[in-house]
C-alpha positions in Angstrom: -50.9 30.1 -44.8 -52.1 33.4 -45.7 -55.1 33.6 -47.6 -56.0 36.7 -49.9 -58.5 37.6 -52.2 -58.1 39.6 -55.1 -60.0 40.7 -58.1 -58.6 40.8 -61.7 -56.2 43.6 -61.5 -55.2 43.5 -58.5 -52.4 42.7 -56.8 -50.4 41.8 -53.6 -46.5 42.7 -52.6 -44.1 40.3 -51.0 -41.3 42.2 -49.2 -39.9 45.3 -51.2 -39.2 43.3 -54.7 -42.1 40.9 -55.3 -45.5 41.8 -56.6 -47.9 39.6 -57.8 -50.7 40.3 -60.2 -54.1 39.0 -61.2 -54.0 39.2 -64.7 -57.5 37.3 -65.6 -60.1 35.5 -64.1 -61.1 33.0 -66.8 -63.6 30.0 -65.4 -61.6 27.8 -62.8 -58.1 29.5 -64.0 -56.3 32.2 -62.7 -53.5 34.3 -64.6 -50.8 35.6 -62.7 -48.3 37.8 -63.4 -45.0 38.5 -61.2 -42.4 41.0 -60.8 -39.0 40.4 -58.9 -35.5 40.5 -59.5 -34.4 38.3 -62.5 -32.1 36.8 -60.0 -34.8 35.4 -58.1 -35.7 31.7 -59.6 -39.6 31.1 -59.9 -40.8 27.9 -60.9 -44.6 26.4 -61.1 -45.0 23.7 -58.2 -45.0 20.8 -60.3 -41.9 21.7 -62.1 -39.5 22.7 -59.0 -40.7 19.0 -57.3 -39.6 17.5 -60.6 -36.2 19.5 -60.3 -36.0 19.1 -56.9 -36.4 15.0 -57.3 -33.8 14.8 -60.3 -31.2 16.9 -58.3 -31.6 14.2 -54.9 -31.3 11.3 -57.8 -28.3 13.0 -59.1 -26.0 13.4 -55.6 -26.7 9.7 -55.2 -25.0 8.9 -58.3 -21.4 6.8 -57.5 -18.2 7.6 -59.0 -18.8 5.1 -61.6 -21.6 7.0 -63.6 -19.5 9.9 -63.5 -17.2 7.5 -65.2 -19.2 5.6 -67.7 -20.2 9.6 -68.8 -17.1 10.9 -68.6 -16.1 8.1 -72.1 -19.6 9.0 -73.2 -18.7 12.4 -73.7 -14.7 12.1 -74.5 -14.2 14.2 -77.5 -12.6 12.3 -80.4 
């Protein structure tokens, strides 16, 4: 892991496309701010594990959920 420190203002580059910004400094909090392509997905840690777990859950499902949605959802 690389390890940088940065004061409010600053910033650090990824590649070409990514910089990453320190917006404010405000007691044990840091703001961020990032620029890259809108194509490029960024997600705070706790959210992509969250993501991450639903979408493993998900390719387990069996045929038979798809099913049981598949009436759930059958227009009228």
């Amino acid at each position: 892991m690389l390890v940088l420190t940065r004061k409010s203002g600053e910033s650090i580059r990824i590649g070409d496309d990514i910089i990453i910004r320190v917006v404010e400094i405000k007691g044990n909090q840091v703001r961020l701010g990032i620029e890259a392509s809108k194509q490029l997905r960024i997600y705070r840690e706790e959210l992509y594990e969250k993501i991450s777990k639903e979408n493993r859950l998900s390719a387990m499902a069996g045929l038979d959920t798809f099913g049981r949605l598949k009436e759930v959802f059958r227009k009228p």
